[in-house]
KOLMARGU-688170 format. One record per residue (C-alpha): residue in three letters; x, y, z. Coordinates in pm, whole numbers, plus 50000, padded with zeros to 5 digits. Layout:
N
ALAXYZ ...
// end
This chain:
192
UNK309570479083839 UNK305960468483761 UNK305150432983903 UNK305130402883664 UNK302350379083684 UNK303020346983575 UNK300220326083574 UNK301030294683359 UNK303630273483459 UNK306580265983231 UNK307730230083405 UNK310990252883484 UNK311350283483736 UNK311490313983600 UNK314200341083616 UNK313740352484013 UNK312570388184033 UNK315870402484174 UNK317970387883930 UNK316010399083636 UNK316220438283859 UNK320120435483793 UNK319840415283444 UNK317690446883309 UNK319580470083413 UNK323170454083281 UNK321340452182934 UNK320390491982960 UNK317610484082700 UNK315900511082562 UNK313150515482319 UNK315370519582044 UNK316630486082064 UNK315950451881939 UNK315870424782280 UNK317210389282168 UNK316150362482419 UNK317270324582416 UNK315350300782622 UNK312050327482731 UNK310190294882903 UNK307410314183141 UNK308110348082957 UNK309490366183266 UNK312470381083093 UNK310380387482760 UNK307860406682953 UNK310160429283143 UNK312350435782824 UNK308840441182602 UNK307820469982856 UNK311590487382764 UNK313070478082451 UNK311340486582079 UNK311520446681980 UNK311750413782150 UNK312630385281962 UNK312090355382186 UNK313090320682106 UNK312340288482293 UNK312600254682155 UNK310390237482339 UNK306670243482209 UNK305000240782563 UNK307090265982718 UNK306620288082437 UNK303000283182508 UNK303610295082910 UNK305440326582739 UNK302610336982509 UNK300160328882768 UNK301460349183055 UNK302390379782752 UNK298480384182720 UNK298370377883140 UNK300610408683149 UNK298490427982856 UNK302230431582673 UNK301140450082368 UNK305210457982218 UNK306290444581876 UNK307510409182049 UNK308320378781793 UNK308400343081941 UNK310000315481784 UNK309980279081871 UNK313200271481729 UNK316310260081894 UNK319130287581917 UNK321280297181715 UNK318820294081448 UNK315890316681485 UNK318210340581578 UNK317870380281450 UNK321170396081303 UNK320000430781395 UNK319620425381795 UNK321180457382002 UNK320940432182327 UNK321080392682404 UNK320480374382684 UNK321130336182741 UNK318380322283023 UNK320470287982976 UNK323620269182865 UNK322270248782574 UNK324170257382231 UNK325880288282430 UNK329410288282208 UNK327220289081889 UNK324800317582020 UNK328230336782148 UNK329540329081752 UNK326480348481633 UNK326270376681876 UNK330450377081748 UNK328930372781361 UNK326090398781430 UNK327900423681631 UNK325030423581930 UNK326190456382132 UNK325680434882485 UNK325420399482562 UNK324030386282941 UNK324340356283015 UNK322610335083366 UNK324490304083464 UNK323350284483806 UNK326330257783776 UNK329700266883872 UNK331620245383586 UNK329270259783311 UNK329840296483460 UNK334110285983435 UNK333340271183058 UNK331300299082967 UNK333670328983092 UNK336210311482897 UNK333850310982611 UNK333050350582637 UNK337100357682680 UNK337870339182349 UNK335550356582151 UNK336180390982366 UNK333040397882490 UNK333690394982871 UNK333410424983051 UNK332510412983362 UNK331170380283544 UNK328420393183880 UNK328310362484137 UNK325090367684386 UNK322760353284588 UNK319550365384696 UNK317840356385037 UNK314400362385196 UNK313340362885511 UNK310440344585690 UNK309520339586066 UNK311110318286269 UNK310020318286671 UNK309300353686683 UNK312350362686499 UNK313420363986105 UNK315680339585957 UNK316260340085595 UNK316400311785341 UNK318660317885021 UNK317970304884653 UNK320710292684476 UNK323330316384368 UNK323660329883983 UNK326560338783773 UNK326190364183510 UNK328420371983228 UNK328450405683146 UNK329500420482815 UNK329430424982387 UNK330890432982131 UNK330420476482171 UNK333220484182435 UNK331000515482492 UNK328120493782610 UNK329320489282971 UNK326430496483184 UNK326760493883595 UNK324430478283795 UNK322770513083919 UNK321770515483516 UNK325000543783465 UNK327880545083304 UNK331150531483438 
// end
């Protein structure tokens, strides 16, 4: 995986390097498909999914952090066919996306309606709270798109006294599924 620069800051972390490894590869994007992105803030996840799938449609409703994402695009020298919208989600939306992927838990039941409405092949979802990742599986099993929810935590290590210790960033929940039963994608990029 080709580093991501990110020089302009968003006012909000973006989506940590490992968990975007494991996001990508759950989504299986290709360059036949259209990318759907709510929330892009620095453009991390846009970037990675503009260097795989055909189309990126990236939506983020607050104008600065749109900003950050077209900035660090042209940091990157992204040259795919990527739309971004300042608009809040579910409106902005495309009804031809192949993949979605929530960054955040704002207006997450009415995205989830119109991946339902749209019949969007895989949803991902990130969630850093442990009652939004309980609310949210619910949310995914009522409209039958769960296939499965990933709990990790990533830690790196640094020197301590000679020796390494390791300090560990917070841990992510991600809800894994769609509405093609066909679309279930391991976490080597295979099959299951």
């Amino acid at each position: 995986m080709a580093p991501v620069a990110l020089p302009h800051d968003a006012k909000a972390g973006p989506t940590k390097p490992e968990v975007r490894a494991v996001l990508l590869s759950k989504l299986g994007l290709d360059a036949t498909d259209h990318f759907a992105e709510v929330g892009s803030c620095t453009g991390a996840v846009t970037i990675e999914a503009a260097r795989r799938a055909g189309r990126v449609t990236a939506l983020e409703r607050k104008s600065e952090r749109l900003d950050a994402t077209r900035k660090n695009l042209a940091a990157n020298d992204v040259t795919a066919d990527v739309t971004l919208r300042e608009a809040e989600a579910p409106e902005g939306l495309p009804d031809d996306a192949d993949a979605l992927f929530l960054g955040g838990s704002r207006n997450y039941e009415a995205v989830l309606d119109h991946a339902v409405e749209a019949d969007v092949d895989r949803v991902v979802m990130n969630v850093s709270r442990l009652e939004v990742a309980g609310a949210a599986t619910e949310a995914f099993r009522e409209r039958d798109l769960l296939d499965e929810v990933v709990q990790f935590q990533v830690s790196h290590g640094y020197e301590l006294a000679g020796a390494t210790s390791f300090d560990s960033d917070n841990p992510v929940y991600m809800l894994v599924g769609g509405t093609d039963s066909n679309a279930d994608v391991a976490a080597d990029g295979g099959s299951r």
